[in-house]
N, C-alpha and C positions, 0 to 999 in steps of 0.2 A: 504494500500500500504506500501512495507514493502520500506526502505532507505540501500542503499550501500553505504560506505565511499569510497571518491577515493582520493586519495592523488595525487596532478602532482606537480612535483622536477623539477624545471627549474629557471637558474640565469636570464632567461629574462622575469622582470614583464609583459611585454605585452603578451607572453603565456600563463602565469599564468594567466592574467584576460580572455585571449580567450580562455581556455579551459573552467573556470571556467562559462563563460557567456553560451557559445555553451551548456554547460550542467543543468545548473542552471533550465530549463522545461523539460529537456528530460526526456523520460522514457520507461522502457523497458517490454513488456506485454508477458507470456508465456501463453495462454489461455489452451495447456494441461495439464496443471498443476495448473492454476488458479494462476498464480502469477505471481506480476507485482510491479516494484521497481523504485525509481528516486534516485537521488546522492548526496547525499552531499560532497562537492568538498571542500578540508583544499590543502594549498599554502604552499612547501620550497622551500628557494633559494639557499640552498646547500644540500650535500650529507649529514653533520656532522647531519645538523638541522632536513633532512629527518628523520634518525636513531634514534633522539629523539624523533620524535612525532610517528613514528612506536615503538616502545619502549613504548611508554606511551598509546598507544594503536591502533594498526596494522589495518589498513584499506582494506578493501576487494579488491579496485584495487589500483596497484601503477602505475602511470603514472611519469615514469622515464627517464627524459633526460640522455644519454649518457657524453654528454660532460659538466665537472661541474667545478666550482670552487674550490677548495682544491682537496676532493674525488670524483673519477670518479661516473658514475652510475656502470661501473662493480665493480668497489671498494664495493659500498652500494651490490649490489646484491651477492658479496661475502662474505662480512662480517652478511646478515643476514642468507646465507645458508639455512639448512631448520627448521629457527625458526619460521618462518610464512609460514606454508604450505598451510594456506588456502588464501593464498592472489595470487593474478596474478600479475605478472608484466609486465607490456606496456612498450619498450625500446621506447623510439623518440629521435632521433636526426637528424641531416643533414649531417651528413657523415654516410651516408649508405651503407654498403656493403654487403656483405655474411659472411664474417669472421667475419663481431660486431654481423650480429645475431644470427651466430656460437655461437659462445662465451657467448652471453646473454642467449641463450637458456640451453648452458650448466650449466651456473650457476642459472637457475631457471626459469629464465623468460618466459611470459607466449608466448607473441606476439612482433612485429616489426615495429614502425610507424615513416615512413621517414620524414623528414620535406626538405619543408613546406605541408600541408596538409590541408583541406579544414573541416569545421565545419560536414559535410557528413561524410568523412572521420574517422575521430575521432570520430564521431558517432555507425559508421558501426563498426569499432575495440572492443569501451567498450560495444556495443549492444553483441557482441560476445563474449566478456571476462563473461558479467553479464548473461547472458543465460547459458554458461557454469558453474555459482556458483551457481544459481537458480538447475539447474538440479542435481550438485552437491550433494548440499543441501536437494535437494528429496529425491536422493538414499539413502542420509545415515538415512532420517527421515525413510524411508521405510524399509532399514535393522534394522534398530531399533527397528522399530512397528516387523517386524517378528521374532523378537530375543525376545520380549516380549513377542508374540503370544504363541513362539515355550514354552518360557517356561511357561508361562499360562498352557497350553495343558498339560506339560509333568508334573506337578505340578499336576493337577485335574485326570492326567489316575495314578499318583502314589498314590494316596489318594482312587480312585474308587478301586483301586487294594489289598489298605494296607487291609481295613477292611475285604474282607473273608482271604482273604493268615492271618489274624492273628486268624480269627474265626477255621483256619481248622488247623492251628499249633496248638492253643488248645487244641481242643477235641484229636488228635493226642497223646501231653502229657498227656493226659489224662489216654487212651487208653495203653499209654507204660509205665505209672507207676501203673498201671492197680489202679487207685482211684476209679473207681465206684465198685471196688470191686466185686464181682462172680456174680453181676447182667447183664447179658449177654444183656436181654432190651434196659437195658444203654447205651452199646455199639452199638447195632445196629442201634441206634435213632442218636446216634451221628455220623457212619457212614452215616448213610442218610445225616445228615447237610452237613458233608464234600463236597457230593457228588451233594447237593445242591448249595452249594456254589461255588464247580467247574464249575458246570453249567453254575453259573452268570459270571464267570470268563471269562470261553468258550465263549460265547454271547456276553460280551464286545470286546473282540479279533476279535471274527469277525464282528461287526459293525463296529469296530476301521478300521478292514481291507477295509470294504466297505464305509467307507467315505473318509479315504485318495485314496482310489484310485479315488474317484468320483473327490474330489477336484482337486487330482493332475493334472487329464486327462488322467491316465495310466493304467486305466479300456477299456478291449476290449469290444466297442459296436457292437452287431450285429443283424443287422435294418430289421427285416421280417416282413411281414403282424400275425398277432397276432389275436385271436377270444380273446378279453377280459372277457366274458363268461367262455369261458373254463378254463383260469386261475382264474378268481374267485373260477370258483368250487371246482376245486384242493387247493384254497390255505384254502375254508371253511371243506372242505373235511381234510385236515393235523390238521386243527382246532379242531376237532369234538372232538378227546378222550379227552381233554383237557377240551371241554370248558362240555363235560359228567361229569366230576367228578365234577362240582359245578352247575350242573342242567341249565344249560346256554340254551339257545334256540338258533343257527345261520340259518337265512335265506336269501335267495338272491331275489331280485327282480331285473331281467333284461331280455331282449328282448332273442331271442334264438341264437342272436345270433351278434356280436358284433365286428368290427375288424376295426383295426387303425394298425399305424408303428411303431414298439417300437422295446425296446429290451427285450425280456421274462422275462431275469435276472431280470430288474431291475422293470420289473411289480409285478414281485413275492417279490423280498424287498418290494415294497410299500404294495401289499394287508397283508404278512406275519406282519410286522409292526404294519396297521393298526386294523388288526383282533384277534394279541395278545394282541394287547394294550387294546381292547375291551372286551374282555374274562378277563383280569387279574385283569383290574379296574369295574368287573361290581358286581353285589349281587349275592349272593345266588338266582339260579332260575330263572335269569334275561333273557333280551334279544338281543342277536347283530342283525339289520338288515342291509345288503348290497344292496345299490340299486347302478347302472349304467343307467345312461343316455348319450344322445348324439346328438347333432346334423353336420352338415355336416364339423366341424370345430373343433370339441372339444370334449372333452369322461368328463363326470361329475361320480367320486365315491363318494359314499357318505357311510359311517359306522356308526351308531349310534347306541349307549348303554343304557343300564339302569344302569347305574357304579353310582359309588361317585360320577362323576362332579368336576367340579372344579372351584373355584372365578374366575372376572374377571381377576385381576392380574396375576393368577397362569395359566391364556391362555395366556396370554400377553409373557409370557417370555416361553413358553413349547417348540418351536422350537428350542430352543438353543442349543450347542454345550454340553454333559453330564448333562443338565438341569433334574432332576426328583422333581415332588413333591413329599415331605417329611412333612406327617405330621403323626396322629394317626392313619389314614383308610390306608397309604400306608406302613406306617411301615414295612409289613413282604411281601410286594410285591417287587421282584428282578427285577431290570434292569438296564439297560446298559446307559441309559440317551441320545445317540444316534442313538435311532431308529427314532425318529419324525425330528429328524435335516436332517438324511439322505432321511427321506421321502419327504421333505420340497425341501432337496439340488436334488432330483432327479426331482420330480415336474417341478422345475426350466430351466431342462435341455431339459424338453419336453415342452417351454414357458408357463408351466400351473403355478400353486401355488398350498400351503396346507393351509386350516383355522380350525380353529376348534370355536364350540358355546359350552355353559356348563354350568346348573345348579347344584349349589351342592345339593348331596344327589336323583336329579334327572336324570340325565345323560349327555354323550357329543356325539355331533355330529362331525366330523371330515369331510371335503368335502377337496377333490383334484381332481385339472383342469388338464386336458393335452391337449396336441395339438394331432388332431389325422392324421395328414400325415408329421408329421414333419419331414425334410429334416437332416439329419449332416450333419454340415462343415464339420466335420473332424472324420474318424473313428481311434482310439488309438488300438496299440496291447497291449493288458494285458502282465505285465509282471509274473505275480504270474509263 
């Protein structure tokens, strides 16, 4: 439980000790936010002595009599201006009108509490001042956290971005101070890289596109009856040349026929995802199998390889956000480190989940739940 400071400015001790008593158990609980505070209550009997202990260090509410000894409470609320923005100020006194809480309000104050007033009273007031610093206080941890996130993000797609854009400036200088000299080979091999490397570049761009649109909500979903079958085929079928040039096997195991509520797009991100992924990390010769299962609730895919595999650890974190493993077997395999996150983030969306199992050197199974008549709250217009 976290503690609020409240300060109450009043020349009459007996206020001073019934604010302080009335509050001395209280406590104020935000359960949407999981936070919950009680007070430590500090006592001046004039305006000067307020200033001093605000000064020496400003307490989250100020409970401020109007009418003081030397300087008024407008006096204090003028002279601290907005040096303590994050404190609230409580006016109380007994000459209440419209024109003092004019006036207090103008020069900062938060609220208005007439006297005399009943231990409820003054309850209900600081319960309201401190729910308003609690939430306060969220917002700004929470712009915070995204301001971190934002550049976390924009830090990790500048880095994913530096190494080709500096592999394809290279060979470029290369090329234009012509160093490899009248061996044409040369060039053409390094034209490939470029063009390889473009590739990677191209493929980060658009997962990058297809995840912030997932996250944001500003992906148009459109909910038709779907034969999950059919897109399998297609997406093993787009597979094929690909996974030909390194003798890869792909085949399907599913019923003839298959159908749930989805949105086709984002069936095809997950099988495309999951079937590159399988083809790129697998051996020489190896094998992808797709099987699809179902029952009245739920559509199971399952992709498994005969690829490198992977430690426990290196499943533990592969859903993440630009996550790839990096080690000697992946070295010259390209990607975008956002295809398994957005497979994960789409999953999610159809209340299913992605997991994956994996032996190194043996292979990985990759298994994603969906729900199969899922309903949307809400369908979003793309704005692409």
């Amino acid at each position: 439980m976290d503690t609020l400071r409240l300060l109450v400015v009043d020349d009459e001790e007996g206020m001073r000790l019934g604010v302080t008593r009335a509050l001395s158990k209280f406590t104020v609980s935000l359960p949407d936010i999981g936070g919950e505070v009680c007070f430590d209550v500090a006592q001046a009997e004039t305006g000067e002595e307020a200033l001093a202990l605000i000064e020496a260090q400003p307490p989250d509410v100020l409970l401020l009599d109007h009418k003081l000894p030397g300087i008024s409470g407008m006096d204090v609320l003028e002279r601290l201006g907005t040096r303590t923005n994050d404190m609230l100020t409580i006016m109380i006194t007994a000459y209440a009108s419209l024109e003092t809480a004019v006036n207090a309000i103008k020069r900062g104050g938060y609220d208005f509490l007439a006297k005399p007033f009943t231990p409820a009273e003054l309850k209900a007031t600081v319960r309201k001042a401190a729910e308003n610093i609690l939430h306060t206080r969220q917002a700004r941890r929470l712009a915070q956290e995204q301001r971190r996130l934002r550049f976390q993000f924009i830090s990790v797609l500048a880095h994913e971005l530096k190494a080709p854009l500096g592999a394809v400036e290279s060979y470029l200088r290369i090329m234009q101070d012509r160093s490899a000299g009248n061996d044409q080979k040369a060039y053409d091999q390094m034209i490939d890289r470029c063009l390889v490397r473009m590739e990677g570049m191209r493929k980060l761009i658009y997962d990058l596109l297809d995840l912030t649109r997932i996250e944001s909500g500003e992906k148009r979903r459109e909910f038709v009856e779907v034969d999950l079958v059919e897109v399998t085929r297609q997406c093993i079928e787009d597979r094929q040349a690909e996974a030909a040039e390194r003798a890869v096997a792909l085949s399907l195991n599913a019923p003839e026929m298959l159908l749930m509520t989805a949105d086709r797009g984002e069936l095809e991100i997950i099988f495309n995802n999951l079937v590159s992924n399988a083809v790129k990390y697998n051996r020489e010769a190896g094998r992808v199998d797709v099987t699809l299962a179902a029952d009245e609730e739920q559509v199971t895919i399952t992709v498994a390889d005969t690829g490198i595999g992977m430690s426990p650890e290196e499943c533990g974190k592969l859903f993440g956000d630009f996550v790839r493993i990096k080690n000697a077997k992946t070295r010259s395999i390209l990607g975008s480190g956002l295809g398994l996150a957005t497979v994960r983030k789409l999953a999610r969306l159809y209340n299913g989940d992605a997991a994956v199992t994996s032996t190194p050197d043996v292979g990985s199974t990759f298994t994603v739940t969906l729900m199969r008549h899922i309903v949307p709250a809400q369908v979003h217009h793309e704005t692409r």
